[in-house]
N, C-alpha and C positions, 0 to 999 in steps of 0.2 A: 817598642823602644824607638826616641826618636834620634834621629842621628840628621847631625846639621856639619855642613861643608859650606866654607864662607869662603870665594874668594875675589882678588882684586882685579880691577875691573878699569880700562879706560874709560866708562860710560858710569862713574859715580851719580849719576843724575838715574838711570838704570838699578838702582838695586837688585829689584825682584829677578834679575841675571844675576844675581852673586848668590841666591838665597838658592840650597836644595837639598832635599827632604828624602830620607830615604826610611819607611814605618812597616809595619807590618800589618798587612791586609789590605795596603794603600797601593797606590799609585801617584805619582805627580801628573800633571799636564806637559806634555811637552813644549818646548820654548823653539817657534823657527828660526829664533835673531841668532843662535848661537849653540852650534854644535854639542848635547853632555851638559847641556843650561837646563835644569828646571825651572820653569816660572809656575806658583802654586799663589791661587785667590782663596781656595777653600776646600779642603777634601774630606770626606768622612773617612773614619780609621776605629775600627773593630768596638761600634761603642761609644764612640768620638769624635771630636773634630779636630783636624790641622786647621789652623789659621793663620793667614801672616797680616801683619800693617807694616806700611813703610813708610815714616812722616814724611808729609810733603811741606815744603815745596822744593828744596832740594834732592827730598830720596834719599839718601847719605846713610841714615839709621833705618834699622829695620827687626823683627820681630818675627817668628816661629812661634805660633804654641798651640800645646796637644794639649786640648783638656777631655776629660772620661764627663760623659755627660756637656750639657749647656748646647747652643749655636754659637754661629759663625759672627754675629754681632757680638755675645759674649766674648767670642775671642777676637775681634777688632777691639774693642774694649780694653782687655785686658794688653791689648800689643801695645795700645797707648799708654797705658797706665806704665808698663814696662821700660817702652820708649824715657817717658818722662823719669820713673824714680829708681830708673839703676837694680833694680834687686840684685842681690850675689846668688841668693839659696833659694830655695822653694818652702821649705817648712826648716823651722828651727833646730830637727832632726840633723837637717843637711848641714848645720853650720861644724866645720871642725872642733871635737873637744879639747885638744890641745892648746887654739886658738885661743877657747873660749876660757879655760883656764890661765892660760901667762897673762890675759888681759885682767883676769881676775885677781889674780898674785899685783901686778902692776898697780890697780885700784886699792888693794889694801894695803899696799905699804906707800902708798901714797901719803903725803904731810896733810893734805887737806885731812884726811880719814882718820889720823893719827890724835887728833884733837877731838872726833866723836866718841860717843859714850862706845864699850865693846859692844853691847846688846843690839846696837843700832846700826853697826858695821856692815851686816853682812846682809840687811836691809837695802842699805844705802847702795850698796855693791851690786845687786840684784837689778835696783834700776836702772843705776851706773850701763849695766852690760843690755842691758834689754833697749836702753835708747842707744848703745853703741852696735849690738849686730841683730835688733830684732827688729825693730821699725823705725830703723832708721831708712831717711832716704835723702842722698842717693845712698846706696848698698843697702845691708839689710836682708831681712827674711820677706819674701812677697806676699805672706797671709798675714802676716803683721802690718804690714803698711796702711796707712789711712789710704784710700780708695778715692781717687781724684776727679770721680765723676759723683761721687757723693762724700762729702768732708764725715759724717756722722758714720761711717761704714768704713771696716776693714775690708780687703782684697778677700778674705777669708769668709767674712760676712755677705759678702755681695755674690762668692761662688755658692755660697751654701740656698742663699734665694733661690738661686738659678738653679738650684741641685748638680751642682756640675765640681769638678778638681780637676787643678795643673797638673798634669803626669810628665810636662817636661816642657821648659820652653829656652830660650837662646833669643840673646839678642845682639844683632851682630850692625858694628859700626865701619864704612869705608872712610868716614874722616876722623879726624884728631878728636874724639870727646871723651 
């Protein structure tokens, strides 16, 4: 399991001091800039790899993720893809059903909706929710998302090349985004 502790920092320019990783069967690198600081480029974990990226040129955002299978390019890769499109979930699983129902009630008694045929409703509603928490970005589910190192490829598609899955990742911001 990964567990991520973000915190703030005089040295926003420093990320990878605010990033730290605590997994099972890992270890982090020790950080000498600051007492209790993990700084983590890359570690294998039981089967896997930790990965982080922190967009430059400010540093400001930054990115953890565990995937089962794949390298340490895959998971730069994927920090980027994260960095850029927000995901909220890991799989569609993870989205709240509660959510995923009021939005659905919301959609059908909407006016727009109220003018299609019945048969066509709950078609329409389907898509409706699937561009609202599945691939959408920003937020969204991240195996859903179109894949921003290839537009023709989902995040889902591109792990499955690679033979690899997210088992957990975090992306944590020190400025206002």
């Amino acid at each position: 399991m990964l567990k991520i502790i973000a915190r703030r920092t005089n040295e926003p320019d420093r990320l990878s001091h605010c990033l730290a990783g605590s997994f099972a069967g890992g270890s982090a690198r020790g950080c000498a800039r600051s007492p209790g600081c993990s700084r983590l480029g890359a570690a294998r974990v039981e089967g896997g790899t930790l990965a982080q990226y922190v967009h430059p040129p400010a540093n400001k955002i930054g990115v953890l993720v565990q995937l089962e299978g794949g390298s340490t390019e895959l998971g730069r890769l994927l920090g980027m893809h994260i960095v850029f499109a927000r995901p909220e979930w890991k799989t569609r699983d993870d989205v709240p059903a509660d959510m995923v129902e009021a939005e659905r009630q919301i959609f059908l008694n909407s006016d727009e909706l109220q003018s299609k045929p019945e048969a066509a409703r709950e078609k329409i509603v389907d898509g409706m929710l699937a561009k609202r928490f599945y691939a959408a970005s920003p937020g969204g589910v991240l195996v859903d998302q179109t894949w921003i190192h290839d537009s023709a490829k989902t995040v889902g598609q591109a792990l499955a090349d690679a033979a690899a899955a997210v088992e957990a990742f975090a992306r944590i911001s020190v400025a206002a985004s």
